[in-house]
C-alpha positions as CSV (number, residue, x, y, z in Angstrom):
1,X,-72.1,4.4,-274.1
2,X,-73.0,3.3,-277.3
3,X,-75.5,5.0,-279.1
4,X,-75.7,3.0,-282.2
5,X,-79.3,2.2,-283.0
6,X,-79.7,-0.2,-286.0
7,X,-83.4,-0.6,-287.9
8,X,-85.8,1.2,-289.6
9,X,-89.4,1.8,-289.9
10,X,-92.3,3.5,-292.1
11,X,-95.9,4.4,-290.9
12,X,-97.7,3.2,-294.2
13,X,-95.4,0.1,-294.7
14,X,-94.7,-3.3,-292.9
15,X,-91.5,-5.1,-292.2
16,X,-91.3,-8.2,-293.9
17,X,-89.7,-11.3,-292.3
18,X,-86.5,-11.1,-294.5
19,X,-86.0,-7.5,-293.4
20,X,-86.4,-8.4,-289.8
21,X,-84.2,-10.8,-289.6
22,X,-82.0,-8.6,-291.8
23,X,-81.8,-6.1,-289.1
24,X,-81.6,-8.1,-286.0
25,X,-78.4,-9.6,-288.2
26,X,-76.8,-6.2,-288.0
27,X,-77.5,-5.6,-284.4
28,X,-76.3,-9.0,-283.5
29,X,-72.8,-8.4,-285.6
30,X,-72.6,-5.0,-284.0
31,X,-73.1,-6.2,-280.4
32,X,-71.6,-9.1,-280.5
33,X,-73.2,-11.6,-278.0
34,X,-70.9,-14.6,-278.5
35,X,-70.1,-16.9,-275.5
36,X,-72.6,-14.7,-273.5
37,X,-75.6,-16.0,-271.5
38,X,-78.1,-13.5,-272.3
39,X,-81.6,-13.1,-271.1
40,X,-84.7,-11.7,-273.2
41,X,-87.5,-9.7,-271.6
42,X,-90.8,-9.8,-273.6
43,X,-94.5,-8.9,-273.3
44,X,-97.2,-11.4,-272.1
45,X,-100.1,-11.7,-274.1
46,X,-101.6,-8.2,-273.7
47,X,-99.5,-6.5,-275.8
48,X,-99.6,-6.9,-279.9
49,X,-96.5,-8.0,-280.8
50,X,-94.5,-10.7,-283.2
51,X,-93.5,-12.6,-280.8
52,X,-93.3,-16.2,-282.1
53,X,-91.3,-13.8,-284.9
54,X,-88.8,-12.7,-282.3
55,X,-88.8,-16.0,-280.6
56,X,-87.7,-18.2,-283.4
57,X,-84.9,-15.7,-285.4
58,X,-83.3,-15.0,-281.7
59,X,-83.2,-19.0,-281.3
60,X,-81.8,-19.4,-285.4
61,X,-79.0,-16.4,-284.8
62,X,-78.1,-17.3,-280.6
63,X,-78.6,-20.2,-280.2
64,X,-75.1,-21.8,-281.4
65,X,-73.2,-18.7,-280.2
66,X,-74.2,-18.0,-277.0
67,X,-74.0,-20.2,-273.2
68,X,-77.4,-19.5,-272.8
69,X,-80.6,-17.7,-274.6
70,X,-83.4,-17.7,-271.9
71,X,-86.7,-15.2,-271.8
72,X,-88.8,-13.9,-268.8
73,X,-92.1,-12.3,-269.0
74,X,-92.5,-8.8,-267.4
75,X,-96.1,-9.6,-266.3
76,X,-95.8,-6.4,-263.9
77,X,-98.3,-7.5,-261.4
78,X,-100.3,-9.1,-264.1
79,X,-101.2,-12.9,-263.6
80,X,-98.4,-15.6,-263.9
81,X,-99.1,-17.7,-268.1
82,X,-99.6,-21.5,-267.9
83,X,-97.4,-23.3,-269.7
84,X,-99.8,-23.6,-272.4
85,X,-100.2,-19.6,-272.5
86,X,-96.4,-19.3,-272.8
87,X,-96.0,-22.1,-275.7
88,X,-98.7,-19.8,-277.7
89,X,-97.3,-16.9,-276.6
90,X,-93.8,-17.9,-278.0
91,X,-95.1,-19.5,-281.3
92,X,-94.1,-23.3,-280.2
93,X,-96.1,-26.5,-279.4
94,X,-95.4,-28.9,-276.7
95,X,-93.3,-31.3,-278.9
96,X,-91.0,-28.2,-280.6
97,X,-90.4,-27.0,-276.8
98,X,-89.1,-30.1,-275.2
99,X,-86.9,-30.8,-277.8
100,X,-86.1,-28.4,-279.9
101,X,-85.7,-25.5,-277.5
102,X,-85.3,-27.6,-274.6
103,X,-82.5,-25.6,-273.7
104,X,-84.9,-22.3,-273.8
105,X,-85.5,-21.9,-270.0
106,X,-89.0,-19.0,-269.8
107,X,-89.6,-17.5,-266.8
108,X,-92.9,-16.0,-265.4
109,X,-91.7,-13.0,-263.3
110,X,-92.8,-13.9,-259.6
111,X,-93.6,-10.3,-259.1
112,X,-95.9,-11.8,-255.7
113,X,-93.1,-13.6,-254.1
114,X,-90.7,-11.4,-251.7
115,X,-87.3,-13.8,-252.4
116,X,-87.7,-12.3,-256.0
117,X,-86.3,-9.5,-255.8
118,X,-83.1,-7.8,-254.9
119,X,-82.3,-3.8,-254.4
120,X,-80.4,-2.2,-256.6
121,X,-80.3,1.4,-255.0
122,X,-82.7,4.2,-253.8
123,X,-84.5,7.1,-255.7
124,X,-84.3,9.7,-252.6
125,X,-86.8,12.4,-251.5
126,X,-85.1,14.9,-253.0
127,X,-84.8,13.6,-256.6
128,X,-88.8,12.1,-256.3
129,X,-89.4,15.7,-255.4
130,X,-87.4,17.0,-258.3
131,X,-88.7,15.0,-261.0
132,X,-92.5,15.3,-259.9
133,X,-92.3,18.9,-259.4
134,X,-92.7,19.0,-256.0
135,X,-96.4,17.0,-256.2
136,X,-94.2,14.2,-254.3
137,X,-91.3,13.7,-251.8
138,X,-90.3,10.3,-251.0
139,X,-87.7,7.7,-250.7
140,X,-87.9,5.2,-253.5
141,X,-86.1,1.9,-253.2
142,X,-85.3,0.3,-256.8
143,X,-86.1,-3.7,-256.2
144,X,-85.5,-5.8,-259.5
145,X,-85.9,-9.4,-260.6
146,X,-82.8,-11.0,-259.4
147,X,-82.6,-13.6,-261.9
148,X,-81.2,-11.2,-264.1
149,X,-78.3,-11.3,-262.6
150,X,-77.6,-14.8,-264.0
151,X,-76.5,-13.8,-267.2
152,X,-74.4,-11.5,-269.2
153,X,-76.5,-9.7,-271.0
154,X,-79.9,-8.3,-271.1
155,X,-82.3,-7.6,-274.4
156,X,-85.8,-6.1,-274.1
157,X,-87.7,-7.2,-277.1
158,X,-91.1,-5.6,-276.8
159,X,-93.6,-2.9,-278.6
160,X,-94.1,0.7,-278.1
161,X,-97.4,2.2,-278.1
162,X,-99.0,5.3,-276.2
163,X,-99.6,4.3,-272.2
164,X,-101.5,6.1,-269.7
165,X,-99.2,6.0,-267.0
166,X,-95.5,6.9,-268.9
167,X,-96.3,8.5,-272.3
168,X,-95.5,5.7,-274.7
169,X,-94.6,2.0,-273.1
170,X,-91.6,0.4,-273.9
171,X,-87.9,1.0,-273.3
172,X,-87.1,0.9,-270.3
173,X,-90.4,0.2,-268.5
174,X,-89.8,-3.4,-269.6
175,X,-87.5,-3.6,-266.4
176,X,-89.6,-1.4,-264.4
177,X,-93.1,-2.0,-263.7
178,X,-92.2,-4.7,-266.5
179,X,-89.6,-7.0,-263.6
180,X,-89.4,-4.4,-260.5
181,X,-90.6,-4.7,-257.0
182,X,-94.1,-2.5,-255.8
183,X,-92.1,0.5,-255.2
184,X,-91.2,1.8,-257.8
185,X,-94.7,0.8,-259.6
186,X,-96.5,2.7,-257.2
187,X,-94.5,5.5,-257.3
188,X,-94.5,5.9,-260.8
189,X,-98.0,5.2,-261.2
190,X,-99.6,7.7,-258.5
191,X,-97.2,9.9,-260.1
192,X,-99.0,9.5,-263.7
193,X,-102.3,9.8,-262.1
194,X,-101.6,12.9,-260.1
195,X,-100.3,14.3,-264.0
196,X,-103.6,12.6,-265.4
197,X,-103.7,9.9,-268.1
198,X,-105.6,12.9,-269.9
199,X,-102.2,14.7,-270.1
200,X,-100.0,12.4,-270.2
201,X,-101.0,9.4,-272.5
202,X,-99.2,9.6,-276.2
203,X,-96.9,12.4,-274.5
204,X,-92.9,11.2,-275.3
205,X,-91.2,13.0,-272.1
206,X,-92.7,12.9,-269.0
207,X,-91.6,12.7,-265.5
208,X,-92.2,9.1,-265.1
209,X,-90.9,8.1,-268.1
210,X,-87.5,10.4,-266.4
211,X,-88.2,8.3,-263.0
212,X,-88.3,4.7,-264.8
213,X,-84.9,5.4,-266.9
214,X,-83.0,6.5,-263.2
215,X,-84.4,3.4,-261.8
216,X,-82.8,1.7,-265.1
217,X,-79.8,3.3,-264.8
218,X,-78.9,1.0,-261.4
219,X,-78.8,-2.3,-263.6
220,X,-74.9,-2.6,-264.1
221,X,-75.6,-5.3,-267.0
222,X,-75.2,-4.7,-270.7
223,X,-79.0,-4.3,-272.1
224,X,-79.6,-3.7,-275.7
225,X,-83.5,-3.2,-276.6
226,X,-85.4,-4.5,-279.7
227,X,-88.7,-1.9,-279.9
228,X,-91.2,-2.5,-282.0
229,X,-94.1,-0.2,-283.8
230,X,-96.8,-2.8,-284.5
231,X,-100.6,-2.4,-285.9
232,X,-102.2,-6.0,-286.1
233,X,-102.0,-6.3,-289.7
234,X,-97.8,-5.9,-289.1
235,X,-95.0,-4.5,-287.8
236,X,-94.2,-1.0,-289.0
237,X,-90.8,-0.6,-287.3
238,X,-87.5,-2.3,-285.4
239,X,-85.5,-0.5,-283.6
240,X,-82.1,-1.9,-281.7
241,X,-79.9,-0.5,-279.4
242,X,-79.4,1.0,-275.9
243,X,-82.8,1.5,-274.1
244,X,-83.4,4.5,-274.3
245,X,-81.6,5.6,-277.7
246,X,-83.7,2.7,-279.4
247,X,-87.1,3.3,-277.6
248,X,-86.9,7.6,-278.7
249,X,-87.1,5.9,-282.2
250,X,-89.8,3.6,-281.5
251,X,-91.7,6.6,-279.4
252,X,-91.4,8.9,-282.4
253,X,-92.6,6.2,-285.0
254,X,-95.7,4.8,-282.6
255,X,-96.9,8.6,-282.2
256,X,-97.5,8.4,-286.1
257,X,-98.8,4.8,-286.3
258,X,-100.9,4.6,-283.4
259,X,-102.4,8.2,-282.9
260,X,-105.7,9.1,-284.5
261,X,-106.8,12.5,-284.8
262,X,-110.7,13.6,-285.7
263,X,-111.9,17.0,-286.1
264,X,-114.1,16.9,-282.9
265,X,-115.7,15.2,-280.0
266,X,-118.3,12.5,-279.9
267,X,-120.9,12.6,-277.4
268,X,-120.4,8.8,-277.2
269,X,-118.2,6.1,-278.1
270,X,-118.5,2.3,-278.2
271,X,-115.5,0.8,-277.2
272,X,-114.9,-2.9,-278.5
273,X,-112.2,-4.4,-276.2
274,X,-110.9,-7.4,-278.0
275,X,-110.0,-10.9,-275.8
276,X,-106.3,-10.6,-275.5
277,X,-107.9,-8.4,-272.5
278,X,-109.3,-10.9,-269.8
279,X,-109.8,-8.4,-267.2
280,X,-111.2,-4.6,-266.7
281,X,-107.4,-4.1,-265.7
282,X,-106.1,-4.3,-268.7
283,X,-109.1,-4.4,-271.2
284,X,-109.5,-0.2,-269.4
285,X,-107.1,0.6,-271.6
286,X,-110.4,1.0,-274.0
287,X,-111.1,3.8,-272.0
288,X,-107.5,5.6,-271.8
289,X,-107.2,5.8,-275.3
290,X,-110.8,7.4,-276.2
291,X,-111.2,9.7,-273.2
292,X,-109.6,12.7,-274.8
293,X,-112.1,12.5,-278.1
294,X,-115.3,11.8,-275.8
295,X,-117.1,15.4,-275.2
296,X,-117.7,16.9,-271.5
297,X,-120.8,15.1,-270.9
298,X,-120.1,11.9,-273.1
299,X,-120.3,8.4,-272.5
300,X,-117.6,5.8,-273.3
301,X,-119.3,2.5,-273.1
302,X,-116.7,-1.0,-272.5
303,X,-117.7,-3.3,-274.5
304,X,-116.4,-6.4,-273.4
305,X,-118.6,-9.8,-273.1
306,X,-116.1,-11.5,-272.2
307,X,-114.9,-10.2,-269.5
308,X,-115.7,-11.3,-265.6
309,X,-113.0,-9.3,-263.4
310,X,-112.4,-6.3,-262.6
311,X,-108.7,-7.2,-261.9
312,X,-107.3,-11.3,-261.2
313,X,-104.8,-9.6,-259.5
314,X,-106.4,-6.6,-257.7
315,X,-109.9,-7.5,-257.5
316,X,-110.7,-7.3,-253.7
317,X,-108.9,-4.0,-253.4
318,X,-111.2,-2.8,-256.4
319,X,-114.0,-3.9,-254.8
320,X,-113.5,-2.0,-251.5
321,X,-112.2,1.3,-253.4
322,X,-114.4,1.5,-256.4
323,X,-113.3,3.9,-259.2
324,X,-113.1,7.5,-258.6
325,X,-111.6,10.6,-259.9
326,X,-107.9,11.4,-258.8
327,X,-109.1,14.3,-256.4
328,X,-111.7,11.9,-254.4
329,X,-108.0,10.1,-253.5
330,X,-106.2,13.1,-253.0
331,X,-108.4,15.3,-251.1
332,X,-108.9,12.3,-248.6
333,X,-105.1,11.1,-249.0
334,X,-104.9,10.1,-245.1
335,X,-107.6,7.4,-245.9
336,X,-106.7,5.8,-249.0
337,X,-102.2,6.4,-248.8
338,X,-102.1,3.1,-246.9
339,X,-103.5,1.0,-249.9
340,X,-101.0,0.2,-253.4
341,X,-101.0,3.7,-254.8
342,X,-100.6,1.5,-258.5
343,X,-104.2,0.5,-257.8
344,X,-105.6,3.7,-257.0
345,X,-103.7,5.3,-259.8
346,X,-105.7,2.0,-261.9
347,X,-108.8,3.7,-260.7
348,X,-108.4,7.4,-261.7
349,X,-107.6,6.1,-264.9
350,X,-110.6,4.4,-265.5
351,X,-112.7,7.3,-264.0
352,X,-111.1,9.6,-265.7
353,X,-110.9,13.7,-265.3
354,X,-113.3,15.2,-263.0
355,X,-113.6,17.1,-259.9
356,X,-114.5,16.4,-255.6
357,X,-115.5,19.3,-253.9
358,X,-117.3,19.5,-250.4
359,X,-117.9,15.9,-250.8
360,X,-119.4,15.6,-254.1
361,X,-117.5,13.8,-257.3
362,X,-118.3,14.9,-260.6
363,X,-116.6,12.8,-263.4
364,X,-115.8,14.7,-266.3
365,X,-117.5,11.9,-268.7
366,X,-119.5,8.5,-267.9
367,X,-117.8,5.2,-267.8
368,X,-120.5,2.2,-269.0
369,X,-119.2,-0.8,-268.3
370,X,-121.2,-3.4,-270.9
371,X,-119.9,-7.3,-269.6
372,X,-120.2,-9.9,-267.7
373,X,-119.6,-8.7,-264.2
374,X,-123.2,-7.9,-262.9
375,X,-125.0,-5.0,-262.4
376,X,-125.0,-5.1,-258.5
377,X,-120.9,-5.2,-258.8
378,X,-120.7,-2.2,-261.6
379,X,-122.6,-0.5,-259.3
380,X,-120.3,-0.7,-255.9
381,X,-117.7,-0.1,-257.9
382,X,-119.0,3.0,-259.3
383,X,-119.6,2.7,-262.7
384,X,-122.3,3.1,-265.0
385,X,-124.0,-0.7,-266.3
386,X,-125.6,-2.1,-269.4
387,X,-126.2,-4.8,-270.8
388,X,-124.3,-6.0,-273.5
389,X,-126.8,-7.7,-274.8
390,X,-128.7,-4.9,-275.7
391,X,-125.5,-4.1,-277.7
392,X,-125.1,-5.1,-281.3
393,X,-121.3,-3.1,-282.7
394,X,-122.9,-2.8,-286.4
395,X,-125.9,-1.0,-285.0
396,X,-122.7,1.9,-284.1
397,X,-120.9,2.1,-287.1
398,X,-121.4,5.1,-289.9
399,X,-122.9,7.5,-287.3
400,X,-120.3,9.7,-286.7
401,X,-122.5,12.7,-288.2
402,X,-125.0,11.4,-284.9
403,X,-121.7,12.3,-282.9
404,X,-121.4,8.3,-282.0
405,X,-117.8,6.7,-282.8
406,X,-117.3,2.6,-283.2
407,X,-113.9,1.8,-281.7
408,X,-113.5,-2.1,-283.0
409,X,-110.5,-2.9,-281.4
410,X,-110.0,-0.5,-279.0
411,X,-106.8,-0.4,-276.5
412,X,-104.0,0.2,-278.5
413,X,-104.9,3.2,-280.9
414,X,-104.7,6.5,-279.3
415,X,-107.6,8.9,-280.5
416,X,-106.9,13.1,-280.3
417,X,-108.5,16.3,-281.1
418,X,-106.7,17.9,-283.9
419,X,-106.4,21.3,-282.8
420,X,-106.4,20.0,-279.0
């Protein structure tokens, strides 16, 4: 295997467009794609990320060399992009993609549809028990997107930044829960919530980030990865190479761009989740990344106007579990195992740590949830309401000495305790 990784990157500077397309010119003389029909697995719209970038050198350095240059989404179980979603998504108008990259065919993975999928192999009981440290023991089979087997070659071209359910995103986990059937996203996610988001979020090896690069390991195909460190102002790093190799140096760049240490706990935090997060599914991830600075005791209020749903996806199975902290599932695991385990691991997440004993839940921290799903349905699903009206985001900001924190565009920084 090769272990080449080509790029570079710098926590206080940004790549500029020259030296992007700079490095993916190395990479692309190093792994020579010529007469290959390669396929390009890329974020949807919940993920900072150049994308348009990407999209447009790929099409300017492939395009003549290669049989084919296609892209597919790995929406996870996220919801399927319209075609105008995808044109913004890729940085082209309607015009510019029926005839200049007419020949750019964009998938949405149909993660819903049973003919997607194919099985690649199994994870058996005795390695899920391995890697979990015996929390688990179960047969795993590994079901990818089949329409990867079109082509010749694969390229993930996505960011990295700290996840609740793996460590740090990227990589790898681009193909699985990025293109991969329920399985091995329900594994893998009950997994991270029996380890805690708490403990696991920003953390570079962890046993599901282990359990995703097995499940890689059955795709025969070539697969280089492009990982990128990005902030919103730019992107701090590229990285190319094998998965794996190239992700490690994304991992170890994203822990010192998007990691934010203070000196202690707030007793409450504000949490601005920004649009490009249209449901609580996603837009939680305002929570994840605050819930180790917020003091036993604190508050973590979501604010988010503009959201409506708890999940467009998961919504009714929300609905009728609520959110609850990881021992209200596992003490009662004979009621709950029969529902997606990736949805219940969702709702520890959002709840966060805390204890169930003798029938009584006690969250570590409270969850407000300020937006537009009512009052009656923040209540059945267990979290705390308020209005966000009442909520003005420069009535929050300097009052860290009151022990309050303004998060402005929460979801993608990852705050700590220093000496935690």
């Amino acid at each position: 295997m090769d272990n080449t990784v080509i790029g570079t990157g710098n926590a206080q500077e940004y790549l500029s467009e020259v030296q992007t397309r700079t490095i993916l010119t190395d990479a692309l003389n190093h792994w020579d794609l010529s007469g290959k029909r390669v396929l390009v697995i890329i974020p949807d719209s919940t993920r900072t990320a150049p994308i348009p970038m990407m999209f447009r050198l790929l099409f300017e350095l492939l395009h003549d060399q290669v049989k084919a240059l296609d892209y597919m989404i790995a929406l996870g179980t996220h919801p399927a992009m319209s075609k105008e979603a995808i044109n913004k998504l890729i940085g082209v108008n309607e015009a510019e993609r029926t005839e200049k990259y007419s020949h750019v065919k964009v998938f949405n993975h149909l993660w819903d549809n049973p003919e997607t999928f194919t099985t690649i192999g199994t994870i058996t009981a005795q390695e899920t028990e391995a890697v979990s440290n015996g929390l688990l023991s179960l047969e795993v089979p590994v079901r990818v997107n089949k329409l990867i087997y079109n082509y010749d070659q694969i390229v993930i071209c996505g960011p990295v930044f700290p996840h609740e359910v793996v460590g740090f995103s990227g990589g790898n986990k681009y193909f699985f829960p990025g293109i991969s059937g329920a399985e091995v996203i329900n594994f893998t996610h009950w997994l991270g919530a029996l380890n805690s988001s708490y403990k696991t979020i920003g953390v570079k090896e962890t046993a599901i980030r282990s359990a995703i690069n097995q499940a890689a390991s059955y795709i025969d195909l070539p697969k280089l990865a492009m990982c990128m460190v990005v902030r919103e102002a730019g992107m701090n790093g590229l990285f190319i190479g094998e998965p794996q190799a190239a992700w490690e140096k994304a991992a170890d760049l994203s822990a010192q761009v998007h990691i934010f240490y203070v000196d202690k706990p707030f007793k409450q935090v504000l949490s601005v989740i920004p649009s490009m997060y249209d449901d609580l599914w996603t837009g939680a991830k305002g929570m994840y990344k605050l819930e180790p600075v917020i003091a036993d005791g604190g508050e973590v209020i979501l604010f988010a106007p503009h959201i409506s749903e708890l999940s467009y996806t998961h919504g009714p199975i929300i609905e009728e579990l609520g959110f609850h902290v990881r021992d209200y599932f596992a003490k009662q695991w004979d009621q709950f195992k029969d529902y997606p385990w990736g949805v219940i691991a969702h709702s520890t997440h959002v709840r966060g740590l805390g204890s169930y004993e003798n029938g009584i839940e006690k969250p570590r921290i409270t969850v407000t949830l300020a937006s537009s799903i009512s009052k009656e349905r923040t209540a059945r699903v267990c979290l705390n309401y308020r209005d966000p009206v009442s909520i003005d985001p420069q009535d929050w900001a300097k009052r860290e000495d009151e022990g309050i924190l303004l998060v402005p565009h929460a979801g993608e920084i990852l705050y700590r305790l220093k000496d935690a």
